[in-house]
N, C-alpha and C positions, 0 to 999 in steps of 0.2 A: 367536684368532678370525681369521675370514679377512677378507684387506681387502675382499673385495666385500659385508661389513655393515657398513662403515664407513657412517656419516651423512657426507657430502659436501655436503646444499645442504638448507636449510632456508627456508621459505615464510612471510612474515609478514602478519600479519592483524590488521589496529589494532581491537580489542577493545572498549576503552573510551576515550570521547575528550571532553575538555570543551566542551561543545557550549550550555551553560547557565551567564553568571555571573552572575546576578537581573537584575532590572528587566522589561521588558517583553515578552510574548510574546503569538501568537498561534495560532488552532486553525484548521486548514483546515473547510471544510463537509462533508465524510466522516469526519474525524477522523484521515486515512491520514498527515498529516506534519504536526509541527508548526513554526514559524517562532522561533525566538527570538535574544536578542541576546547578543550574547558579548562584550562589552567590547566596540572600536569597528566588531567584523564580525558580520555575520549569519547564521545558519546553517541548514540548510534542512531537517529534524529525520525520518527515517521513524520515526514513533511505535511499530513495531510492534519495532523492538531498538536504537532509538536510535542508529541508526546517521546519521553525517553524509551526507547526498545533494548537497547543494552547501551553497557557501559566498559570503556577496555581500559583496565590500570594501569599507568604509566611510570614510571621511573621518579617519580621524586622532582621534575626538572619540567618547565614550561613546554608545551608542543610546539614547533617551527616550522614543520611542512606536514601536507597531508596529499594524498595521492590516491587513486580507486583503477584498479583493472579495468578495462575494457568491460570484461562481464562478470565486474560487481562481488568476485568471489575472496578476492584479496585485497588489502589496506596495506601502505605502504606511509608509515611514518618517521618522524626524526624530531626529537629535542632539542635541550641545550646541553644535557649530556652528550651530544654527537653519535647517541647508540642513532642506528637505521635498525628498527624492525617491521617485519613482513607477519600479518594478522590473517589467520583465515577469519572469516566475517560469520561461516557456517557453526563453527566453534566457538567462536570467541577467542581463541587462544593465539600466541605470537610463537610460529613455527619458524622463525629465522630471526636474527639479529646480529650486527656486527657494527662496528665503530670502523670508517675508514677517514672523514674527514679532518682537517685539525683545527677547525671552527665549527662553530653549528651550523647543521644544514637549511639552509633559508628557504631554498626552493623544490620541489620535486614533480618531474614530468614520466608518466608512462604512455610507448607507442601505442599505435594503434593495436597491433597484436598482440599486446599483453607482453611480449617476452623481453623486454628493455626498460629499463627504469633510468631516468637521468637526475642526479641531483647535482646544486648550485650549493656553495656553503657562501660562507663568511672570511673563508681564507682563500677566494679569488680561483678556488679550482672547480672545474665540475669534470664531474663520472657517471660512466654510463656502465652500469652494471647487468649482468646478467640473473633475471627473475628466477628461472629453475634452478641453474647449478649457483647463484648464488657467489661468481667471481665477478672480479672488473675485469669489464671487455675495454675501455676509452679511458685514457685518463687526458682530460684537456685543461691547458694552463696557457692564460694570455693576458686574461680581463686584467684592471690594477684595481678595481674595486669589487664588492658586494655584488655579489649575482642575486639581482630581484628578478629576472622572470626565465622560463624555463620551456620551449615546446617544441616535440616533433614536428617535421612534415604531415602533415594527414594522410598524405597518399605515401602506402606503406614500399610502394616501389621505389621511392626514393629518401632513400636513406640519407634524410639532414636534422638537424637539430641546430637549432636558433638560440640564442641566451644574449637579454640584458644584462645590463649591472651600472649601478649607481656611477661607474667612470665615464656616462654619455655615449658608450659603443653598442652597439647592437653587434654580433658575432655569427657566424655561420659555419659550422663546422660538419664537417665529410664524415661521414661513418665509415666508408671504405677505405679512403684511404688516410683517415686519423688525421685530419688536417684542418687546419683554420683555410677556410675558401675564401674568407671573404671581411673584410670589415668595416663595418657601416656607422661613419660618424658624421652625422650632421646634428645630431640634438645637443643641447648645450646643457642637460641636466639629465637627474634620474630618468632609467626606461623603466616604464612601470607596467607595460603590457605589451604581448604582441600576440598578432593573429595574423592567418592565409585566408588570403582571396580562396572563392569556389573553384575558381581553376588551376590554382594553384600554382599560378607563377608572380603573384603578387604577395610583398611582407607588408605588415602593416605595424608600425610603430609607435606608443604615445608612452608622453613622458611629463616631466611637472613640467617642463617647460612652455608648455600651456600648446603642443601644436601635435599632429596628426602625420609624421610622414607614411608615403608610400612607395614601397621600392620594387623594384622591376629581379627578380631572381633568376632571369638569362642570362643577366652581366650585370648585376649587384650594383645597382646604381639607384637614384634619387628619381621616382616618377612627378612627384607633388608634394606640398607641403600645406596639410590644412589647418589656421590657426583657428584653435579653438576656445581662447579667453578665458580660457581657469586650467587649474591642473586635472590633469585627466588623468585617472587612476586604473581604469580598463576600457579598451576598443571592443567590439566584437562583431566579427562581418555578417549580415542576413543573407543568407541563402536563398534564391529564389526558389519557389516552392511551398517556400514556410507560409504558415498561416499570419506570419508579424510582415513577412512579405505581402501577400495576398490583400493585408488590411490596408498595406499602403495606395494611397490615395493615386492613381496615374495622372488627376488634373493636378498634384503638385511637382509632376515629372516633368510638362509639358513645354514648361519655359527654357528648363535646360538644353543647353546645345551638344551635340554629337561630339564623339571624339574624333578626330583625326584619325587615329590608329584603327577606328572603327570595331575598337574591342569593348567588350559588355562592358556597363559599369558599374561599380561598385559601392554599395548600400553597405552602412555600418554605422551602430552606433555608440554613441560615448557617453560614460559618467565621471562625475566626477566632484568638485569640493563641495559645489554648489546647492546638487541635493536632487539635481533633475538630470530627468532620461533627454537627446538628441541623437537624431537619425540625419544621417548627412549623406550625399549622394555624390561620387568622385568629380563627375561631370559637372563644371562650372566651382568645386568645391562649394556649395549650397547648404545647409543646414535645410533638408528638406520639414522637420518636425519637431517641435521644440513644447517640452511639456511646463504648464504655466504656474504651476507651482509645486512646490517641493515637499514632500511626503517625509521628508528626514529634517530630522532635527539638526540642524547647521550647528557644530561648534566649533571652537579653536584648542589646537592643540601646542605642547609647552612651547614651540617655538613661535604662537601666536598665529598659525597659519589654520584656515578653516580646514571642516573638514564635515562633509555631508553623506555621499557612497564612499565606500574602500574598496568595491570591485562589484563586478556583474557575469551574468552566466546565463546564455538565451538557452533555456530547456528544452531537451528534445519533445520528441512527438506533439510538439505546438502546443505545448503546455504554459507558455508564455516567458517570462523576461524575471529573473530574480536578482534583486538588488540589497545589496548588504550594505548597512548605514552603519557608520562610526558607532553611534552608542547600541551595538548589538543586535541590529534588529534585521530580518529577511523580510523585505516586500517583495510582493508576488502582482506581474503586471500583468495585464490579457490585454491584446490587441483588441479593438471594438471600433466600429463607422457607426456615426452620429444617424442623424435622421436627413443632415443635410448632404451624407457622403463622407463626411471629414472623419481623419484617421485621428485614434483617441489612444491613448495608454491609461484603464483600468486600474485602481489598483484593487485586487480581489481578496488578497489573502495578505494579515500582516503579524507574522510570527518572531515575537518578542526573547532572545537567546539570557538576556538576563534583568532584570526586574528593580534591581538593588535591594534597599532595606523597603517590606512595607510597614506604612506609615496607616493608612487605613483603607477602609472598602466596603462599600454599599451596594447591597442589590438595585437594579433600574426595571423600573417599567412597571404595567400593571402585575402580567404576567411571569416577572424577574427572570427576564433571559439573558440578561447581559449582569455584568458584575464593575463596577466602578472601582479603577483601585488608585492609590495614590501611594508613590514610592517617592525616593530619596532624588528625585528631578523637577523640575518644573512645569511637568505637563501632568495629566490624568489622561488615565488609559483605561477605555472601555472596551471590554473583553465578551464575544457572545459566549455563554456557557456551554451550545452544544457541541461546539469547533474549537475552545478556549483558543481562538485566534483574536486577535486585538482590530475590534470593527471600526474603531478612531481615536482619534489623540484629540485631549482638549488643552489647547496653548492659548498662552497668553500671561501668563503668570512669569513675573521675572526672577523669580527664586520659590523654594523646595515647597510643594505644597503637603501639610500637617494634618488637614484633616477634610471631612467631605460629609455629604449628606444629600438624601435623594426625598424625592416625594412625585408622587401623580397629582395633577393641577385639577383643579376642578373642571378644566375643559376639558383633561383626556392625556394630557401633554406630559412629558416628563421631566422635571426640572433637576439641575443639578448646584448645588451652592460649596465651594471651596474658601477655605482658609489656606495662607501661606505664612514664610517669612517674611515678603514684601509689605506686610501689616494690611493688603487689602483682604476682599473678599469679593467674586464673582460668582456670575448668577447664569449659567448655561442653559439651553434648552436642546435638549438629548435629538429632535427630529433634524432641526437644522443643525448639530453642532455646532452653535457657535455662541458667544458669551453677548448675551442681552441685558447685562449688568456688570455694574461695576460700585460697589462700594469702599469708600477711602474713611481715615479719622484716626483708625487706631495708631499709635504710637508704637506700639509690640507685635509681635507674630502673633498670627489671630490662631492660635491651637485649637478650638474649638467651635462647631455651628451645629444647628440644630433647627429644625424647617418647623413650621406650626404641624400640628397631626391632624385639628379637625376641618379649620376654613381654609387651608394653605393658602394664607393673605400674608403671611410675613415670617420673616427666621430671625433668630436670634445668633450673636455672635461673641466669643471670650479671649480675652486675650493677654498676653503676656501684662501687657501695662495695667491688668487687676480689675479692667473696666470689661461690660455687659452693655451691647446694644443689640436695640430692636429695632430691625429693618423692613420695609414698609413694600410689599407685590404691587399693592393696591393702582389701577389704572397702568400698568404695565401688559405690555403687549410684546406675547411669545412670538410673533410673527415681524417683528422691529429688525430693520437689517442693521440696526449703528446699536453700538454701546450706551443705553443709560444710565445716568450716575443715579445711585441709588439711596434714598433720603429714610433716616434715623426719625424713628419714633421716641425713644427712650435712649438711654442711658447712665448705669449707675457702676460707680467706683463699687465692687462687690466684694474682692478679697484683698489682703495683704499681699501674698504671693501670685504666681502664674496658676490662671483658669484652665484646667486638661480637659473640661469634658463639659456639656451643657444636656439637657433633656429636657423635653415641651410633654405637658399634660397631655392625657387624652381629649381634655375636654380645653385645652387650650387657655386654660384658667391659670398654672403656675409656670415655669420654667425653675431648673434646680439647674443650680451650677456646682460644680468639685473643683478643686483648687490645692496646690503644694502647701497652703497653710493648716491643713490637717481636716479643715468642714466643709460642710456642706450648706451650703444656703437655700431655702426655699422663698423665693416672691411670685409677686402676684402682676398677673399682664394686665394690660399693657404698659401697667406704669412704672414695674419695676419696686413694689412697695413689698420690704420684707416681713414676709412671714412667719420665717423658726430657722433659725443657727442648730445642725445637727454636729454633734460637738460627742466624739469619743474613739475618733481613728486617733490610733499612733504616731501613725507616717502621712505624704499628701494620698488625695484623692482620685484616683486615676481615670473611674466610671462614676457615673451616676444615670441613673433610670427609673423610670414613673411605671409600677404596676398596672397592666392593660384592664383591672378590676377591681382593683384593692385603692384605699387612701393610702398608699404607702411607697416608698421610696429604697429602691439595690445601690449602696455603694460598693467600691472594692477599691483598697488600697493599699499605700507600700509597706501596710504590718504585719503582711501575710492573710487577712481576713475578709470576710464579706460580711455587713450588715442591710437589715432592710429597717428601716424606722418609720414612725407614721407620722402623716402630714399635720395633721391635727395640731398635739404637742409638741414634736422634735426626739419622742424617744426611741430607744433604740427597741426593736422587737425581738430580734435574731442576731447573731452571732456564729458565722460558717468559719470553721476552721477547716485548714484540709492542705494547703499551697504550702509549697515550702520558698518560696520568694513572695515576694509583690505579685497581688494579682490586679494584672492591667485594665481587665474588660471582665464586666458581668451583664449579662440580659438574663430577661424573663420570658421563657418557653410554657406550654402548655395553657394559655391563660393563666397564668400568672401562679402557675400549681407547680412550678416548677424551674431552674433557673441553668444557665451555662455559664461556666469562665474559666478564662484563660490568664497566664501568668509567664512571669518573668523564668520560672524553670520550665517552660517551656511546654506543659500539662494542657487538657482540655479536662474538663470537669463536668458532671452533671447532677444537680444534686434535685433534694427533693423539700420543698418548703416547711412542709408539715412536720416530720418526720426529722430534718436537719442530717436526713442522708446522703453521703455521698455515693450516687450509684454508679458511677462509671469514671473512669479516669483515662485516657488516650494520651499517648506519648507519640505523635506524632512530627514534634517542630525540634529542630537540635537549636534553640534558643529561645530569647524572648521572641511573647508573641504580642503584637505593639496592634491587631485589629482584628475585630470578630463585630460578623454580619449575621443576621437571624430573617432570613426569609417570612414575609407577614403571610403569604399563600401557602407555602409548603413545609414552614419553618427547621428548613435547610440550613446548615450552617456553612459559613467562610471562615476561613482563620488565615491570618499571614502574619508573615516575623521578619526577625533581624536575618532569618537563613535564606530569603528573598526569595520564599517556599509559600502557595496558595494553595490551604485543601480545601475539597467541598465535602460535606459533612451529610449526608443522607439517613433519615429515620430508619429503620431497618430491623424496630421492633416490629410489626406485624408479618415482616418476611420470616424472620429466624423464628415466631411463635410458631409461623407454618411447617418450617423447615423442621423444628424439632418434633413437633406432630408426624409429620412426613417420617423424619427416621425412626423414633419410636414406632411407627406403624408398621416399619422394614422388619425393624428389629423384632418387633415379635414373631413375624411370619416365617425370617430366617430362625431365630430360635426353635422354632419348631420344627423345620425342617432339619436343623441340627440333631435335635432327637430322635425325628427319624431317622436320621443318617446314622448317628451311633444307635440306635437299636436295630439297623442291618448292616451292622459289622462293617460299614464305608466307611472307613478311618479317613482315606485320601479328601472325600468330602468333608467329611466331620470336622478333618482340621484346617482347610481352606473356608470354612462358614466360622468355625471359631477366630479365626483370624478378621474377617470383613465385620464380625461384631466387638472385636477387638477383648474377648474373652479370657486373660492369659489362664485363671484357675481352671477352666475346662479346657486348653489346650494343656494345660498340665497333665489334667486327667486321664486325657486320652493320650499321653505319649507314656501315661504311669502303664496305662493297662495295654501299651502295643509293650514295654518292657515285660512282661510278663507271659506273654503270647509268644509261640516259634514259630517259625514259616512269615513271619510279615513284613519280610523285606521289603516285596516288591509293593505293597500297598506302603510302605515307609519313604522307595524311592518314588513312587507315581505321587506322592503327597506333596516331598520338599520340592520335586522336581515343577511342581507347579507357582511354586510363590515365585513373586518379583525380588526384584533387589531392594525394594522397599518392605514387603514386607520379610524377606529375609533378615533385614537389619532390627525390623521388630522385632523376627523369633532370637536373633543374638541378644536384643534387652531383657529377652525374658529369661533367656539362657542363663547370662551374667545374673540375675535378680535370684534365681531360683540356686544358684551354685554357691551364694553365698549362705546357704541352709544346712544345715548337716542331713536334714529329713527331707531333703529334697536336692540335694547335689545330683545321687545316683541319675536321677532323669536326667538332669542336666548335661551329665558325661553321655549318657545314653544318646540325646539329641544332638550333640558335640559329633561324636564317633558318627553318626551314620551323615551328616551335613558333611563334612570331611571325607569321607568315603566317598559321598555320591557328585559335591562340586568338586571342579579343578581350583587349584589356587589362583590362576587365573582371574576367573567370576567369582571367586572370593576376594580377592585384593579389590574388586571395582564396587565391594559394597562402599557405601556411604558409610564414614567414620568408622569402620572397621579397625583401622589400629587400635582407637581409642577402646572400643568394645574387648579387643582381644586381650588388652593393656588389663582390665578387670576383671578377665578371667583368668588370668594366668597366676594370681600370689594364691588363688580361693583353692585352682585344682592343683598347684603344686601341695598346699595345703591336706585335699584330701589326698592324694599320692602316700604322701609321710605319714598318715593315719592307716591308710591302708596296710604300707610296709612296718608300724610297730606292730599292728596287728599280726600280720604271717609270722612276724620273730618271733611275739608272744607264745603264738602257736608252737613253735620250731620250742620253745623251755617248756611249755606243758607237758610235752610230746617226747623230750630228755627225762624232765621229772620223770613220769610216770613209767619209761623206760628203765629210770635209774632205778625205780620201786619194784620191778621185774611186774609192773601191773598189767603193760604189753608186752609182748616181748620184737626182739628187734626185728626189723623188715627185711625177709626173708622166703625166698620163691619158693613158698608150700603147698603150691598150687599141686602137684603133682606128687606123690611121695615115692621114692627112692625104690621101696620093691616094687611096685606097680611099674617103674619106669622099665626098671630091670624085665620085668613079665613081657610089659609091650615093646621092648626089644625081641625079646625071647620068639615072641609071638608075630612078632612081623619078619623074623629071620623064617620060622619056620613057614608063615604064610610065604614066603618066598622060595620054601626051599630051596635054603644057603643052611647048608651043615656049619658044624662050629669047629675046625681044626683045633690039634690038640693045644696047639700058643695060643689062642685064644679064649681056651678054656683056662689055661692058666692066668692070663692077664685080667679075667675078670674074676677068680679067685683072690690073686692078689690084692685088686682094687678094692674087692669086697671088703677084703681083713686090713684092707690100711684107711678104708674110711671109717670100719670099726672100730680101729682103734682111736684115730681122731674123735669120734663123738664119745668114745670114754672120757676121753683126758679133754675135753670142753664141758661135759656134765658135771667133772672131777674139778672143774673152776666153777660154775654156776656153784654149787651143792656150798663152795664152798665162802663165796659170796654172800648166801645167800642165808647163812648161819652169822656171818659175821652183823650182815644189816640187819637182821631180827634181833641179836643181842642187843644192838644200839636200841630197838625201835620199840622194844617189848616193856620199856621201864613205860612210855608214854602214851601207851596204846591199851585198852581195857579188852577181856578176852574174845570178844568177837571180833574184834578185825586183826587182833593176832591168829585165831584158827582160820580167816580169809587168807591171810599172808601165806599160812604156812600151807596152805593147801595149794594155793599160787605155783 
């Protein structure tokens, strides 16, 4: 193949990222991004493919409450440091912060006007603070326990604020007049939610004590009690109006009976341990809609108690129902009616906050739109690549699944085959989701499977207990709604140690398996009869892979190396050095002209077979990377690691071949307009195209030769005055580069003095790393300063010498000489006629004969100096530059 279809540069695209590890979160008032907490940072969530938009540094200290304005502009969080800071969202930055509570702040609620913020701690008080000026307006003290939930009234005319807390009291407290109004106990455990009716004279309460009450807020009493048989972790009432309204069903209203009081009733629904959504209806307390299965993963937590949702939040503008599951995850619900009428909860959208370790991951489908990944849980999660939202979970596995593997069926269909720690192996099919196999046997965790490539009739499977089986598609039917057990064609005891990795020929002739005991083995299908022992890694064998053209075999392993050996004899052909750990995963790109891998430091690699170059190296993963996927249609790559971090990897050799075409084609055309521009004296041009071609020797040139020009201020100011801050910070590097030159400082100073001149300090402090810049100009010009000033001294002893040699004579205002001065005295008295009185005539007599004598008796010292220095100078001096002196 020719090298111009080499892959040379490849494009990464961080896919999946943990953006969620529980505790507290929040929804903007469009729904368009969400806020939540990430261990001690925050992250700034676009809800529509989970992708990170920003990220706000935290303190050092876990996040405990999270909080959002009304209109989205400000973030209002709190630690376990017990700092409260206030974030503009615009910036990024935290414009207020202060510490008032003396536990960590658990809860925080902002009114509806933005201007109140209330927080609940740990130390039984809450405070309602003032947003702008940033005082406590409330300080309220009752609760005996943990304040878990926290809400204003909605309706901003009256001024209440409600708070649970783990002592089973619901509270009611006055904003006017700073007072407990009211206290509402009937539940016998934690409050873990409350919400208002649309009219707002109804509270609604739930709590683990598995029940629903509803209190009448005219005189704070007990309307109803709905039990609702699991702990219920959030209520939240439907609005009529709403589209989750609108979807409900009126023939499941029809059976209920009126209320007495003949006041509307009230729709609301609950989550809770279980893992499902229910909508209950006040009237008759009725569970009007109850969803039949649960979309979250049900676990227990250390006190043995399930745990399914840990809260919900009905989205504005009928955007649907989003529910937050124990292990990380946001589903996204849409209300939908059947074909029969019946009210449905969808789930549409399912955004995964954290991932764990991945373990591995395979492209699906013909067309590889979804991505297969298997992390450190017991489910596989299919992800589509162009929303990277999670399209289904594949359960059924009772501990952590290790490895996976994908294939299209000779019907069309897409299969999926999982190894675990439960030593089985299941056999999924991608249309239905659901597991149409199940194979048992192995004794060890099956680390490795690997699907046939050419008849996809059967996969083979490795496992810890050193054994190799092959398992049998044959008369299996993708369309089977029950599990069948899945029946072994072969197997053979293969290695000493644990099997990491397996690969099927293309032609379906060998499978090669890699193993902790340092080789590699090639047999022969279907019986499993060996081949050749590849025998010369150091360490175990982490990959192995069958070249898509070649009789030859890619290991990589934990000696830092990749070899390819050929099937024939077992020898080795190559030898890739390059990793500086273990490398985990190697495949073969370009038809087999070229190869990828990854490793234990955490590198992506791309080398060249021929050649045994390394052409590229990407630092993308901050650890090991434990899976890499190679797309057979677009040969795409995946990677994911121990940092529970998924990139996708895109070709992006023939973009950048264009792109650099592209600029070079720029560049020449600017370049010439550069020339013209300095050949009609448009310096301000000249040096803003020098700049965009990033030319520093002709930006040199041309500030050498504005140095030497007068008058070119204003094309000096109309020049700087046009760069960015960005390219400002480039003319300070070339500044600093060029000032450390003695043949080139002067310009340096020169473009120093007029950038100073023409910015304020101001937009000079806000360049980009400017300290640092100024930090390496400063030792260089102090530097030329002290060259400069020995210089003028030097000058100041020449200028003595030759003084002292009477070669100059001293400085002295001879500009005018003394009768001539006298004359145009003389002469502008009489042009004025002014006579000269007779004392006047005397005083410049006088003056005349005592300056006369003065320059006797100065020439009567020169004369006499000046025989003294010739005696000295006459022994060393040959007679020419004695009759100079003396002429002197």
């Amino acid at each position: 193949m020719a090298s111009a279809s080499f892959k040379k540069n490849y494009r990464c695209i961080p896919a999946l990222q943990q953006f969620y590890s529980s505790g507290p979160y929040a929804v903007s008032s469009d729904a368009s991004f969400l806020v939540c907490a990430c261990d001690e940072k925050i992250n700034i969530v676009d809800s529509s493919n989970a992708s990170i938009k920003s990220t706000l540094e935290g303190d050092s200290e876990s996040v405990t409450a999270l909080a959002l304005s009304p209109d989205d502009k400000l973030l209002f969080s709190a630690s376990h440091s017990r700092l409260i800071r206030v974030w503009d969202l615009s910036s990024s930055k935290c414009i207020r912060s202060w510490k008032a509570h003396e536990g960590p702040v658990m809860r925080m609620a902002c009114d509806s006007s933005g201007g109140l913020l209330a927080t609940g701690g740990s130390d039984r008080k809450i405070l309602v603070w003032d947003v702008d000026g940033g005082f406590c307006t409330h300080y309220f003290k009752g609760h005996k326990g943990v304040v878990t939930s926290l809400m204003f009234h909605p309706d901003a005319n009256r001024l209440l604020l409600f708070s649970g807390s783990d002592d089973a009291t619901v509270r009611v407290w006055d904003l006017v007049s700073k007072k407990c109004v009211a206290v509402l106990e009937e539940h016998f455990s934690t409050v873990t939610s409350l919400a208002v009716s649309e009219n707002g004279w109804t509270l609604l309460s739930s709590g683990r004590d598995k029940v629903v009450i509803l209190w009448d807020l005219r005189n704070y009493s007990s309307m109803m009690a709905v039990p609702a048989n699991e702990v219920i972790e959030t209520v939240c009432v439907i609005c009529s109006g709403t589209g989750l309204s609108a979807c409900l069903s009126p023939l499941e209203l029809q059976n209920v009976k009126k209320k007495r009081s003949g006041s509307p009733p009230i729709c609301f629904l609950t989550i809770g341990e279980r893992g499902i959504v229910r909508i209950w209806n006040s009237e008759g307390k009725i569970c009007v809609y109850e969803k039949q299965s649960s979309d979250a993963t049900v676990s227990a937590d250390e006190d043995n108690e399930k745990r399914g949702f840990t809260s919900a939040t009905i989205l504005p503008l009928d955007q649907g129902l989003l529910c937050v599951t124990a292990d990380q995850q946001f589903l996204l619900y849409r209300p939908t009616q059947s074909a029969e009428g019946s009210f449905q909860l969808k789930l549409s959208k399912r955004l995964v906050g954290y991932n764990e370790e991945i373990v591995d991951l395979k492209f699906l489908g013909e067309e590889e739109k979804f991505l297969a990944v298997a992390t450190n849980v017991e489910q596989v999660r299919v992800y589509e690549l162009a929303s990277m939202s999670c399209s289904y979970v594949l359960a059924g596995h009772t501990d952590i699944v290790l490895c996976l593997d994908t294939c299209v069926s000779t019907s069309g269909g897409t299969l999926i085959v999982t190894g675990s720690k439960d030593n089985n192996v299941r056999l999924w099919e991608g249309k239905s989701k659901s597991c149409i196999g199940l194979g048992g046997g192995h004794m060890g965790a099956v680390g490795a499977v690997a699907f046939s490539k050419k008849w996809k009739n059967f996969f083979v499977s490795g496992s810890s207990d050193c054994t190799i089986k092959v398992w049998s598609l044959e008369g299996l039917s993708e369309d089977c709604s029950e599990v069948v057990s899945l029946k072994t064609k072969a197997v053979v005891a293969a290695h000493d140690k644990d099997i990491n990795s397996l690969a099927v020929a293309p032609n379906d002739n060998y499978v090669c398996s890699g193993s902790q005991d340092r080789t590699a083995c090639i047999w022969r299908l279907p019986d499993l009869v060996s081949v050749t022992v590849l025998r010369g890694h150091k360490r175990g064998i982490w990959s192995v892979e069958f070249s898509p053209v070649d009789q030859c075999v890619i290991t990589s392993s934990g000696d830092k190396t990749i070899k390819i050996w050929a099937i024939s004899d077992g020898s080795c052909l190559k030898t890739f050095e390059g990793h500086t750990s273990s490398v985990l995963r190697a495949s073969f790109l370009t038809r087999g002209a070229q190869f990828v891998s990854s490793g234990s430091d955490g590198l992506v690699k791309l080398w060249t077979v021929k050649t045994n170059e390394c052409i590229a190296t990407y630092d993308q993963h901050e650890s090991q990377i434990w899976a890499l996927a190679v797309g057979k249609q677009t040969e795409m790559l995946a990677t994911g690691g121990r940092d529970a971090v998924v990139n996708l990897w895109h070709d992006c050799t023939a973009a950048d071949k264009e792109e650099a075409f592209r600029k070079e084609e720029e560049g020449v055309l600017k370049g010439q307009e550069l020339e013209n521009a300095v050949s009609d004296a448009d310096y301000s041009k000249a040096i803003q195209l020098a700049f965009e071609l990033r030319r520093p020797h002709k930006l040199f040139e041309l500030f050498a030769g504005l140095c030497r020009k007068r008058e070119v201020e204003p094309q000096i100011e109309r020049a700087l005055r046009a760069l960015g801050k960005e390219e400002m910070r480039i003319l300070f590097e070339y500044v600093r580069e060029w000032n450390t030159k003695p043949k080139l400082c002067h310009v340096a100073q020169f473009v120093l003095f007029r950038v100073f001149n023409i910015l304020p300090p101001t937009e000079i402090i806000e360049i980009k790393g400017i300290a640092e810049l100024l930090e390496g100009l400063m030792p260089y010009t102090q530097r030329h300063f002290s060259r400069i000033d020995r210089l003028i001294r030097s000058t100041f002893l020449l200028d003595y010498t030759l003084t002292g040699m009477s070669v100059i004579d001293p400085e002295t205002d001879m500009s005018v000489p003394k009768d001539e001065s006298i004359l145009q005295s003389d002469e502008s008295r009489k042009a004025n006629d002014l006579p000269m009185s007779e004392e006047n005539v005397v005083d410049e007599q006088t003056r005349d004969s005592t300056e006369m004598e003065d320059e006797k008796v100065s020439s009567k010292k020169r004369k006499s100096s000046k025989s003294k220095g010739t005696k000295k100078k006459l022994k060393g001096m040959n007679s020419d530059a004695t009759t100079i002196l003396l002429q002197a």
